[in-house]
N, C-alpha and C positions, 0 to 999 in steps of 0.2 A: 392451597395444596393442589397439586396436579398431576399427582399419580396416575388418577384414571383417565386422563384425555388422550393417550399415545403421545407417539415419539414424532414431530414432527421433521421431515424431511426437506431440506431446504434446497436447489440446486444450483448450479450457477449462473443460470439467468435470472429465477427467483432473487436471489441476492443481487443482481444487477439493479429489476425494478425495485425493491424494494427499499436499499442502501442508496441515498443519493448522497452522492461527494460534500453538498453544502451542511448536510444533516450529520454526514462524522465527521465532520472537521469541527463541529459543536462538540459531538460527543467523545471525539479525543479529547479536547482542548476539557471537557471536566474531568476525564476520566485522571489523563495529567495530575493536574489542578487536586483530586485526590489521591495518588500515589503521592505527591508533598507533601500535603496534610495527613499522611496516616491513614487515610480512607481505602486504601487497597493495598493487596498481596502478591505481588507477582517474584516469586522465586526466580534465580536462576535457571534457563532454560537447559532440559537432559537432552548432548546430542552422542548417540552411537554410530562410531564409524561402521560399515558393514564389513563382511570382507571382499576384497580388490581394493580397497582404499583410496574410493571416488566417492563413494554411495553412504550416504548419511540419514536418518531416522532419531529426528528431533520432537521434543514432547515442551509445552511450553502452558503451565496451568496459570489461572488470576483468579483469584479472587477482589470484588468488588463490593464495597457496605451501605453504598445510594447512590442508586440502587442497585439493591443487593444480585448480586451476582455471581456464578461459579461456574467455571468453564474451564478450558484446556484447547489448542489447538495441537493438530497431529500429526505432522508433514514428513514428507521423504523428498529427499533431493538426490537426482539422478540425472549428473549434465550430461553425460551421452543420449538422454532422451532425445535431445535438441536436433540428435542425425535421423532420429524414428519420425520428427514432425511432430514433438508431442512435449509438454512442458516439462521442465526439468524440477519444478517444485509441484509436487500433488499432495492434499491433504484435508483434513477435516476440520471442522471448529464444534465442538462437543460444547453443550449447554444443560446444567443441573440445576434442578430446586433446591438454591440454597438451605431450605430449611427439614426437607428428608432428605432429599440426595438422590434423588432421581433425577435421569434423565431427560429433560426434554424437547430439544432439539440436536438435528446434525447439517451441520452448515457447512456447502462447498468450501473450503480454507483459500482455493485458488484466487476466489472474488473478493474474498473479506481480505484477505494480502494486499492485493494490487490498491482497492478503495483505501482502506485503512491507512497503509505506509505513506502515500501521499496526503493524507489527510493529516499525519501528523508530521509534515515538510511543512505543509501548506500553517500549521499552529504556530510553528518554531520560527518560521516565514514571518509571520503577523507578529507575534513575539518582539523578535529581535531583527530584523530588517527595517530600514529607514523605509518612512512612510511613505515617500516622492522615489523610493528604488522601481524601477520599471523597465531594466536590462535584463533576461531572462537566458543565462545560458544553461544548455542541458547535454549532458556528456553520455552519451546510449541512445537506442532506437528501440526499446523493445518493451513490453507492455509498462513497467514503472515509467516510463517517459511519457506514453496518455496520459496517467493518469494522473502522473507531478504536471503535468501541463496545464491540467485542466483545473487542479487543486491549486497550485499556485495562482491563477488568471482570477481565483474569487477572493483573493486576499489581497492583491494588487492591482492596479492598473498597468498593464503590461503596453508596454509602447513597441519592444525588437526584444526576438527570439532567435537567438541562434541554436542550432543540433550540430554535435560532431559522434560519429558513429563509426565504427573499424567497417562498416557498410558503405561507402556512401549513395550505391542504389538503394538501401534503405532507408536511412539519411533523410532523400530526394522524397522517396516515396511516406514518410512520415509528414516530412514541412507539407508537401501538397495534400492531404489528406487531411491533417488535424490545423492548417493553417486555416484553411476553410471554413471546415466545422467551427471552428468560434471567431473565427472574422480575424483572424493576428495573421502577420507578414512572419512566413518562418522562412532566414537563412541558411545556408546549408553551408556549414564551415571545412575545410580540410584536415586542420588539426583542434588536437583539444585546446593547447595554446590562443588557437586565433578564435574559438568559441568563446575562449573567458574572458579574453582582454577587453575590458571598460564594463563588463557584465556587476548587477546591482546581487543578485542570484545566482547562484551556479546551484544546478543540481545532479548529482554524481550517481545516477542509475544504472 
């Protein structure tokens, strides 16, 4: 029981150090593993359009039975944010005591998205990808392409990385940046075409 401890606050660096990529690509790959078996609930997600009919406000709950688990995550999606400098998906990840239903944490949703979504590329990747695939093409520059980058490279052995991006000063400035950070040669392609041809992976961010 944990009524009486407060409501823990989580933010999104919090969730940085704490979430490592190789640690949820375990815990998707069970959580998976029971949504087959029976072992969890996850509804159909509620999305309401706002009015201007750009702007969305999606609720998206699961339950989980080992371990047990109740949550919901909270999001609004606003692509004109993207002209403010500011993300276009904001939201929360709400955490209950399965067993009264209390509250007990509130989790930035921005960091559990980004980690999460590629962590379960990176499952379905290990899954169903030949094991000697080591072509890595990736279609977008923008935070899902760190993180598919980095989620896919612990599932395989990556040899070449191509990006194609509607950027290509982004593009440029992604391969030099995260080509580095984990030792891979990243190509910078002109079309999406030329990114996937011979590719083992394609991932579509």
């Amino acid at each position: 029981m944990s009524s009486n401890r407060g409501l823990l606050i989580v933010g999104s660096a919090d969730v940085k150090r704490a979430l490592s990529m190789s640690d949820c690509i375990e815990v998707v790959d069970r959580a998976m593993r029971a949504l087959s078996s029976g072992g969890a609930d996850v509804p159909l997600r509620t999305v309401m359009k706002l009015p201007g009919g750009r702007n969305f406000f999606g609720v998206m709950p699961g339950y989980l039975s080992d371990p047990k688990g109740l949550g919901t995550k909270i999001i609004t999606i606003f692509p004109d944010n993207n002209k403010l400098g500011l993300s276009s998906h904001v939201g929360l990840v709400l955490l209950f005591d399965s067993e009264i239903g209390f509250p007990l944490a509130v989790m930035d949703a921005g960091e559990v998205t980004a980690i999460r979504t590629a962590a379960a590329s990176a499952v379905a990747t290990r899954a169903l990808a030949r094991h000697d695939a080591s072509h890595l093409a990736i279609l977008g520059t923008g935070e899902q392409a760190i993180t598919h980058l980095e989620a896919i490279s612990m599932v395989r052995a990556l040899r070449t990385v191509r990006v194609w991006g509607r950027s290509p000063e982004k593009a440029a400035a992604f391969a030099e940046a995260h080509g580095s950070r984990l030792g891979l040669k990243i190509e910078v392609c002109a079309s999406a075409q030329e990114a996937v041809t011979d590719a083992d992976i394609i991932c579509t961010v």
